[in-house]
C-alpha positions as CSV (number, residue, x, y, z in Angstrom):
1,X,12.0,20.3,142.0
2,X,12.8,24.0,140.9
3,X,10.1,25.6,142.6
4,X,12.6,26.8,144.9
5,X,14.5,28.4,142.6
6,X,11.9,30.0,140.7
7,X,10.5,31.7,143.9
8,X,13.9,32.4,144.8
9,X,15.2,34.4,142.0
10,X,11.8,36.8,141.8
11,X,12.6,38.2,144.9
12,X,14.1,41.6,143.7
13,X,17.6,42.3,144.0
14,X,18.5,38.8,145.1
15,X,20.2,37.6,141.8
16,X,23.0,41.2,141.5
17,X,23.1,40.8,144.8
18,X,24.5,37.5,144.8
19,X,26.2,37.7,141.6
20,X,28.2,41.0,142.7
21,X,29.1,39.4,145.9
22,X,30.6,36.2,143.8
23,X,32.8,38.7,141.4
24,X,34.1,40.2,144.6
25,X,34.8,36.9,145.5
26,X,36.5,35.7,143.0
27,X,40.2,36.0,143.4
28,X,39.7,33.7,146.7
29,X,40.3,30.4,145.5
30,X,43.0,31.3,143.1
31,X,45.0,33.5,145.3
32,X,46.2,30.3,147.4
33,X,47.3,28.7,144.1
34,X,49.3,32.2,142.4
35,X,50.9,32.7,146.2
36,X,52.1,29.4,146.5
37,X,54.0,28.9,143.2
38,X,54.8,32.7,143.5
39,X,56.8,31.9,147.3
40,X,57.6,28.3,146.7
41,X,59.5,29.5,143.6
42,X,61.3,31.8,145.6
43,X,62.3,29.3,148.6
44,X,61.5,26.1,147.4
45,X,59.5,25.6,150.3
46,X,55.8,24.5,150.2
47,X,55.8,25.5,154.1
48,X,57.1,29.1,154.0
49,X,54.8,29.1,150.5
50,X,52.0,28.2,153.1
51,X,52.6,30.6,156.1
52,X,52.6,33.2,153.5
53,X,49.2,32.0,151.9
54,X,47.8,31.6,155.7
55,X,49.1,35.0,156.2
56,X,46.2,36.6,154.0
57,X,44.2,34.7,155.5
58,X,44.8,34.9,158.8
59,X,44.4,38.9,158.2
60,X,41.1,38.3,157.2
61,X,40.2,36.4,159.9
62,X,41.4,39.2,162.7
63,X,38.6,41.9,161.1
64,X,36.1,39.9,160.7
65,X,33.7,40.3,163.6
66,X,34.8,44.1,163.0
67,X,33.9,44.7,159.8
68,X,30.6,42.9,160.9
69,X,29.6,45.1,163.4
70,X,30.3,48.3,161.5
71,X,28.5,46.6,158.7
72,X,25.5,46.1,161.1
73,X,25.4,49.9,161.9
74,X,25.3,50.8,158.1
75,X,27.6,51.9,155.0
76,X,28.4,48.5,154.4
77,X,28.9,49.8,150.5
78,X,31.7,52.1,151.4
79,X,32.8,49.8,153.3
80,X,33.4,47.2,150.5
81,X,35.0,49.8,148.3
82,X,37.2,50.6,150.8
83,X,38.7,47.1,151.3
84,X,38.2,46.6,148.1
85,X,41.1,49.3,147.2
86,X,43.1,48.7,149.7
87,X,43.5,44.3,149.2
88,X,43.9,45.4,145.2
89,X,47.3,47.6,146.2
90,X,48.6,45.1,148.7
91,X,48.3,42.4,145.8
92,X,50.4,44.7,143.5
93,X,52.6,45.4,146.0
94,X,53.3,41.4,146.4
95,X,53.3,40.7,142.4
96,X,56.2,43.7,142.4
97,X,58.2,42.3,145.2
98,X,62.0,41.1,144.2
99,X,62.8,37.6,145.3
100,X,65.1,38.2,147.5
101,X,63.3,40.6,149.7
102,X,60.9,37.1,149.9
103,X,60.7,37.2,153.5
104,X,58.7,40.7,153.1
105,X,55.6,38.9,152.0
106,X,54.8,37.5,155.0
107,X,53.7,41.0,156.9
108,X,52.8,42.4,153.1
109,X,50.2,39.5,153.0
110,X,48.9,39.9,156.5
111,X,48.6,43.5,155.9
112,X,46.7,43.1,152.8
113,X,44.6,40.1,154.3
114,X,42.9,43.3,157.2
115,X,41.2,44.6,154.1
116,X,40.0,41.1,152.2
117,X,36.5,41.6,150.8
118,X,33.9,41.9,153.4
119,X,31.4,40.6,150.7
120,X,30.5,37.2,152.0
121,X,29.8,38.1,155.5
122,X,27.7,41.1,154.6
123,X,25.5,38.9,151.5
124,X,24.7,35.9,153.8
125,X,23.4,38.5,156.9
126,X,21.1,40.0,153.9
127,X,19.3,37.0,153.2
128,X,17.2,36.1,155.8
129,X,16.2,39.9,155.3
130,X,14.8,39.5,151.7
131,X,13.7,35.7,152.1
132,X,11.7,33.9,153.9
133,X,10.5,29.8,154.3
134,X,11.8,27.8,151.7
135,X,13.2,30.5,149.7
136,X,15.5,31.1,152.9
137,X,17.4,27.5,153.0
138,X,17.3,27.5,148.7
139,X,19.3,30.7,148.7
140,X,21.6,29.4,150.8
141,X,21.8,26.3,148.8
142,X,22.0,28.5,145.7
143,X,24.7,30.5,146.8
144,X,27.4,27.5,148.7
145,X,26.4,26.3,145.1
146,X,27.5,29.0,143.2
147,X,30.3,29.7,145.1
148,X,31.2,26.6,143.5
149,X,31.8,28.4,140.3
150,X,34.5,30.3,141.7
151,X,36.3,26.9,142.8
152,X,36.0,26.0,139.2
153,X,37.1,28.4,137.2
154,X,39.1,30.7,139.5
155,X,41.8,28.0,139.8
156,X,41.7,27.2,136.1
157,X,42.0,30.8,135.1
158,X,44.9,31.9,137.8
159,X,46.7,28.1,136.4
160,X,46.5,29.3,133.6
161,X,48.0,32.8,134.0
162,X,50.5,31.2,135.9
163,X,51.6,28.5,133.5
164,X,51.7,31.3,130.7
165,X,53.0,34.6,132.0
166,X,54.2,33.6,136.0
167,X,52.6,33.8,139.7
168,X,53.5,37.5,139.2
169,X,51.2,38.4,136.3
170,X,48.7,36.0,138.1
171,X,48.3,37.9,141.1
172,X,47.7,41.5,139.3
173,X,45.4,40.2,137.3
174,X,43.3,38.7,140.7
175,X,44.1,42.2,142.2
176,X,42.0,43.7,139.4
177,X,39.2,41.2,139.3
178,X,38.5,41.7,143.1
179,X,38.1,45.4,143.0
180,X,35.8,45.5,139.7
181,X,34.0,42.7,141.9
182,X,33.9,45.1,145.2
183,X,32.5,48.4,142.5
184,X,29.9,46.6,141.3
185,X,29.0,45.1,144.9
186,X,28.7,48.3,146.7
187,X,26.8,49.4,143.5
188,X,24.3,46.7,144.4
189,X,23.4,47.0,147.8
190,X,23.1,50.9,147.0
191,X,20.3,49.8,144.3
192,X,18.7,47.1,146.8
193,X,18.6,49.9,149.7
194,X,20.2,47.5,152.5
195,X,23.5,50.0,152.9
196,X,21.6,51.1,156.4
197,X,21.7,49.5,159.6
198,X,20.5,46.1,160.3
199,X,17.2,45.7,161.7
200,X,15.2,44.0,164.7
201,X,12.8,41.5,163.8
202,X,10.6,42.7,167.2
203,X,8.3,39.1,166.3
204,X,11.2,37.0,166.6
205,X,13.2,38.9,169.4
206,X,9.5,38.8,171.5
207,X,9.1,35.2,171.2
208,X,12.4,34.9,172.9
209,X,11.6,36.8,175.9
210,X,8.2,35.3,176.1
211,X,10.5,32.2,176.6
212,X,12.9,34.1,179.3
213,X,15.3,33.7,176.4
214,X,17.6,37.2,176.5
215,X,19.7,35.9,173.6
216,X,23.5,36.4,173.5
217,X,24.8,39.6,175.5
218,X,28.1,40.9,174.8
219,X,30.4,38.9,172.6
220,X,28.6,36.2,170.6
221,X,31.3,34.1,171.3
222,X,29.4,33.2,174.9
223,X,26.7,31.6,172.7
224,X,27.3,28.0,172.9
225,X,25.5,26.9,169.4
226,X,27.1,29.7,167.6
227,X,31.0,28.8,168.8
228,X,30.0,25.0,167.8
229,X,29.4,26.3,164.6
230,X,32.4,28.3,163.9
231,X,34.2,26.0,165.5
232,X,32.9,23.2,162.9
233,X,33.6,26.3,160.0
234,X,37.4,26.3,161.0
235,X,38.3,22.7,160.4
236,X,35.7,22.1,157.3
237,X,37.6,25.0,155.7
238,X,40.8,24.1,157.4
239,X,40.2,20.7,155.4
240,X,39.3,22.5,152.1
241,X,42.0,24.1,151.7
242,X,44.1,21.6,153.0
243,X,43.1,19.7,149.8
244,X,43.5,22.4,147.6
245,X,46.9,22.5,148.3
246,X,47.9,19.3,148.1
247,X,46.7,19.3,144.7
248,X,48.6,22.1,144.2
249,X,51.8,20.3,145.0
250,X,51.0,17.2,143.5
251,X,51.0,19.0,140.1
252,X,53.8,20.8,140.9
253,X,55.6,17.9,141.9
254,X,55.0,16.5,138.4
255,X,56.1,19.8,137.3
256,X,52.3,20.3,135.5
257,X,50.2,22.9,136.8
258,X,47.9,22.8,134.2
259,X,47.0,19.6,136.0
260,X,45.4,21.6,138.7
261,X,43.0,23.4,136.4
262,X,41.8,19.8,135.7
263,X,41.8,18.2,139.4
264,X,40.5,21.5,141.2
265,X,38.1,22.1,139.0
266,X,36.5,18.6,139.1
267,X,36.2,18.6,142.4
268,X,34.3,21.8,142.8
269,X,32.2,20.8,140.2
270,X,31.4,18.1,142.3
271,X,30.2,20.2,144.6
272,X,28.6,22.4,142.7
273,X,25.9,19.5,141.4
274,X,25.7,18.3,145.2
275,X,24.7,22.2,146.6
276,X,22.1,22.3,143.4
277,X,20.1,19.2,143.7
278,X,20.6,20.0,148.1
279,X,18.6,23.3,147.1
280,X,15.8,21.3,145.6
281,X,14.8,19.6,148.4
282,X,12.2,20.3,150.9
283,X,12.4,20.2,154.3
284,X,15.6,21.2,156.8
285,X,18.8,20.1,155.6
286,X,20.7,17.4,157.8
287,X,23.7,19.0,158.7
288,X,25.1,16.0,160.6
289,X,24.7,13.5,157.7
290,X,26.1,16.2,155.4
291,X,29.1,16.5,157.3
292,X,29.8,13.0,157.9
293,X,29.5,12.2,154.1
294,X,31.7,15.4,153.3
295,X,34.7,13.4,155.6
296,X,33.8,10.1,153.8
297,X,34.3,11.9,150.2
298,X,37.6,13.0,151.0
299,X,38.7,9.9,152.9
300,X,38.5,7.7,149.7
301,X,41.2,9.2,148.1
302,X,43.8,8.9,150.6
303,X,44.4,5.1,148.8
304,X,45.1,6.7,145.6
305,X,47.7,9.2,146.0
306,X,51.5,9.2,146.3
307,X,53.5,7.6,148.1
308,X,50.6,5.2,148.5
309,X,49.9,4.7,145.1
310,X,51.8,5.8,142.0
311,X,49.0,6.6,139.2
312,X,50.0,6.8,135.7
313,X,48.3,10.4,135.4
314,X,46.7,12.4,137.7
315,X,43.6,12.6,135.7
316,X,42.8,9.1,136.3
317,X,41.1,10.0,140.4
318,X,38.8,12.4,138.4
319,X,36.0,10.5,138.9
320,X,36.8,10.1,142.7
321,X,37.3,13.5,142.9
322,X,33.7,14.8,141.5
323,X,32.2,12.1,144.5
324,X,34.1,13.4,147.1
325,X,33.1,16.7,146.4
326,X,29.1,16.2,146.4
327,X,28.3,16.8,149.9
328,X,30.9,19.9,150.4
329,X,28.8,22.4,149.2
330,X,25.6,21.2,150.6
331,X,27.3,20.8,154.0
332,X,28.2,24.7,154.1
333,X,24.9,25.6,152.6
334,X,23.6,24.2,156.4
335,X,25.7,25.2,158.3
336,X,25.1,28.8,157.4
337,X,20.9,28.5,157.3
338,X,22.0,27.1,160.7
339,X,23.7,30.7,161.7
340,X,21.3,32.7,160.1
341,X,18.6,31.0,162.2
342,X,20.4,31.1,165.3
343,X,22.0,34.4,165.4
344,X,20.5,37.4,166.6
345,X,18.4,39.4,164.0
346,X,20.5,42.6,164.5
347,X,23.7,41.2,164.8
348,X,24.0,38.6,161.8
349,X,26.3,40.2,160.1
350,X,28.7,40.1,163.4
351,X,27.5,36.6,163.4
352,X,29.0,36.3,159.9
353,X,32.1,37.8,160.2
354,X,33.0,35.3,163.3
355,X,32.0,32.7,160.4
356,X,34.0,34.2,158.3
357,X,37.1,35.0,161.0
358,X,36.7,31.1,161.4
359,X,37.0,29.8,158.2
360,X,39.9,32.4,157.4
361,X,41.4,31.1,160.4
362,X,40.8,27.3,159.2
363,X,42.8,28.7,156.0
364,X,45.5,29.7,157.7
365,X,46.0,27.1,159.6
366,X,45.8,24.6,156.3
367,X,48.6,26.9,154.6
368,X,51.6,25.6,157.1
369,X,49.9,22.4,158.1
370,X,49.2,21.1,154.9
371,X,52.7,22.5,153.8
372,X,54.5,20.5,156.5
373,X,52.4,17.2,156.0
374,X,53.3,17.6,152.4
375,X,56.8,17.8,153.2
376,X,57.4,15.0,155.1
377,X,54.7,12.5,154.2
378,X,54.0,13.3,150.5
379,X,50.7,13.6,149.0
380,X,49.2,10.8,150.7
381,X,50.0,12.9,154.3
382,X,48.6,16.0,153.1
383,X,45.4,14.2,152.5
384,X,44.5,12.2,155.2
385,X,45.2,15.5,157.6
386,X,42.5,17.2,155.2
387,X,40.1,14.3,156.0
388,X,40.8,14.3,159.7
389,X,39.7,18.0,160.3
390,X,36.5,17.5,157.9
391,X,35.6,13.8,160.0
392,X,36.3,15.9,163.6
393,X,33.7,18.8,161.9
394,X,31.2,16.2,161.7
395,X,31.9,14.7,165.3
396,X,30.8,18.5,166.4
397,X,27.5,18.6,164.4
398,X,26.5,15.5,167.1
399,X,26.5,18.7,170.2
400,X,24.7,21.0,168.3
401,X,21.0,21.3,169.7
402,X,17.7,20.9,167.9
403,X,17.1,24.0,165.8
404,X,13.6,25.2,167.2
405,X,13.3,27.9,164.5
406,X,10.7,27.8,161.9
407,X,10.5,28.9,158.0
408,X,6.8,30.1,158.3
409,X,6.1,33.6,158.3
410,X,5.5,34.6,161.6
411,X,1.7,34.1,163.4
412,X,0.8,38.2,163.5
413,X,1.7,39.2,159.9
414,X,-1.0,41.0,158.3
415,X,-2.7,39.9,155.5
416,X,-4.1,41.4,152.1
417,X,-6.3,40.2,149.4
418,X,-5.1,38.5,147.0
419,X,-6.5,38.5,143.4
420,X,-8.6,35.7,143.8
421,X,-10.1,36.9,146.6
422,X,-7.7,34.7,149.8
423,X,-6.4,36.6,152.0
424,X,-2.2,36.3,151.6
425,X,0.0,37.1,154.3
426,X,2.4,39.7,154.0
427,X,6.1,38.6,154.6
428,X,8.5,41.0,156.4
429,X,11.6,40.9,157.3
430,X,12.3,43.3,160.2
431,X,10.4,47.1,158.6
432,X,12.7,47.7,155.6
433,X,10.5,45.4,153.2
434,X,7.2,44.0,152.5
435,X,6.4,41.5,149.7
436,X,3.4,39.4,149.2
437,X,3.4,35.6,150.1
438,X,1.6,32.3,149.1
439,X,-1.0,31.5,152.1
440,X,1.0,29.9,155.9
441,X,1.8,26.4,155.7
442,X,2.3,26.0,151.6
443,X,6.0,27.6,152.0
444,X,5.0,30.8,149.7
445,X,7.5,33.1,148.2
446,X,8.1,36.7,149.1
447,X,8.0,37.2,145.1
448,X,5.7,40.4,145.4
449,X,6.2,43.7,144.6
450,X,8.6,45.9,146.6
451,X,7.5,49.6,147.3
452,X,9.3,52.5,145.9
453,X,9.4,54.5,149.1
454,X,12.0,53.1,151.7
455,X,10.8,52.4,154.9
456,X,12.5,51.5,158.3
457,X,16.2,52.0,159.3
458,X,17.8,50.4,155.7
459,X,17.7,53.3,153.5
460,X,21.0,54.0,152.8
461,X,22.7,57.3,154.2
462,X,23.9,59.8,152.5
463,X,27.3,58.7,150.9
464,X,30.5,61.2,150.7
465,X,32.2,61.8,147.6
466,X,35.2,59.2,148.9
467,X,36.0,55.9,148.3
């Protein structure tokens, strides 16, 4: 069941790769929780504390197809290091505010949100450039799974900041995380050599003009599929973070915020064993049944949540909580093998950032939404609105049409001998490498060795001595 994985993490530069773009991550999940007790302290307001949160957000979401295309063209490291910078002093700035001048962190935050970490959009568009077949869907898998990490301990080391020193002292302390995270990033794609611009992979882009298939001109927003699936990215995170705040608020309403180290984290780890054992399996994932169990996990705990029900600790939905979360991560992990199979070779990382401009505008919108559901319904409200957006996210996956795309390596790749004498095709993945691969049909790894020399369009250019 781990052949996956194993053939997965020999490809070079996969595992700094994705272990850089986590770290740059990583202040994601807990800013939401150090910005909301930061504002709500100030106002006593979970909804201004939530347009404040959605501010970053939303900020995020306005760039992303940006950053994508200049990330397509190449310097994608400097890039990184740039926003990396910039979002670090914007997060000091907020930490340093007074609490009167609250009503300054809502432009601070939007400000600050233009230069979030680019480092998601730019890892997913890499892999279907170093992975092929199996090894393309399990690194998906691997990394909604991962990702997972930062669900679980991100919130449980920002709660804990905050319940020792203060939201204040929280937020520095993410500041500094995400630009050590966005150093050692940049440092990575530099070693892999993908800081150049994207390639065309010519077999795949001739197929579709065999089939009178131009592909998406212009914006990629006139791609039907592709607006299906942000669309579906929006509400799933929308939904998300919906429920991250309202465990936020519950624990805050008991006036324990340690309890949300305990409830968050649960929850991710729920997710976390779902996305690992979803990277195990063979064959394409189901995104529809994914999505429909993701609205199912979250809509058994609407009965068991105040006002509806008045537990005697929080702790006691644990369990509920690690079920609901088993088919989040392995519902993202297909929806983005779905966008990385459907987007244009050249432009994924423009494909990526309208994912990621959707999901950061599903955030936002969760911030105030949540906030006001919260406000005037209690928990119990603030739940069954996060279920609602996850169920409609499933009702979408019904209009998506039949993925056509296939994980073999393509019919004309040339061949070499292997040791034993078979010939073994030679995976590629649009010029800028070539790795060995077990023989078509057996879904073989591109575990091989990687030349020294650089070839293609992906070498990266020279870099200036600036940030």
């Amino acid at each position: 069941m781990l052949a996956n994985y194993r053939r997965l993490f020999a490809v070079p530069h996969v595992t700094s790769l994705l272990v850089w773009s986590l770290t740059a991550r990583f202040y994601t999940p807990g800013l939401m929780i150090a910005v909301t007790f930061l504002v709500e302290g100030w106002t006593g307001s979970y909804t201004l504390a939530g347009l404040v949160a959605g501010a970053f957000t939303l900020g995020i979401a306005l760039v992303g197809p940006l950053r994508g295309r200049m990330a397509d063209r190449g310097g994608s490291d400097r890039l990184v290091l740039v926003c990396g910078v910039v979002f670090t002093l914007g997060l000091f700035a907020l930490a340093l505010l007074p609490a009167s001048l609250w009503w300054l962190s809502l432009p601070l935050a939007l400000g600050t949100g233009l230069f979030g970490t680019p480092a998601n959009q730019i890892v997913r568009a890499l892999w279907p450039r170093l992975t092929r077949g199996p090894e393309r869907q399990a690194i998906y898998a691997a990394e909604a799974t991962t990702q997972e990490l930062l669900f679980v301990f991100a919130p449980v080391l920002t709660a804990a900041v905050v319940a020792m020193a203060g939201p204040r002292q929280a937020l520095l302390m993410l500041g500094v995380l995400g630009l050590l995270g966005a150093v050692g990033f940049a440092w990575a794609l530099r070693r892999a050599g993908v800081t150049g611009p994207a390639p065309v992979e010519e077999a795949l882009e001739g197929e579709a003009a065999e089939k009178g298939d131009k592909g998406p001109r212009g914006s990629l927003l006139f791609h039907p599929a592709l607006c299906l699936l942000f669309a579906m990215c929006l509400l799933i995170i929308s939904g998300v973070v919906g429920m991250d705040l309202v465990i936020v608020a519950w624990a805050n309403e008991l006036g324990a915020p340690q309890y949300v180290m305990v409830l968050a984290s649960v929850w991710a780890l729920g997710s976390l064993v779902g996305g690992a054992v979803s990277g195990m399996l063979k064959g394409a994932p189901r995104l529809t049944l994914r999505a429909f169990a993701a609205a199912l996990g979250m809509a058994v705990l609407i009965p068991f949540v105040p006002p509806i029900s008045h537990l005697p600790t929080p702790l006691l939905i644990t369990p509920l909580l690690f079920v609901s979360g088993l088919a989040l991560a392995p519902t993202l992990a297909a929806m983005m093998g779905r966008l990385g199979d459907t987007a244009p070779s050249h432009r994924r990382a423009e494909a990526f950032g309208w994912m990621s401009t959707a999901m950061s505008t599903g955030a936002a919108v969760a911030g105030p939404l949540t906030g006001a559901l919260v406000d005037t319904n209690g928990i119990a409200g603030g739940t069954v609105g996060a279920a609602s957006l996850v169920l409609l996210a499933a009702v979408l996956t019904l209009f998506l049409p039949r993925t056509g795309a296939s994980t073999a390596p393509p019919a004309d790749v040339p061949e070499e001998p292997a040791s034993d004498g078979t010939a073994v095709p030679l995976a590629t993945d649009g010029g800028d490498r070539i790795s060995p691969s077990s023989p078509r049909g057996h879904g073989g790894p591109t575990v091989g060795p990687v030349p020294t020399e650089r070839t293609g369009t992906t070498a990266s250019p020279p870099r200036p001595s600036s940030p």
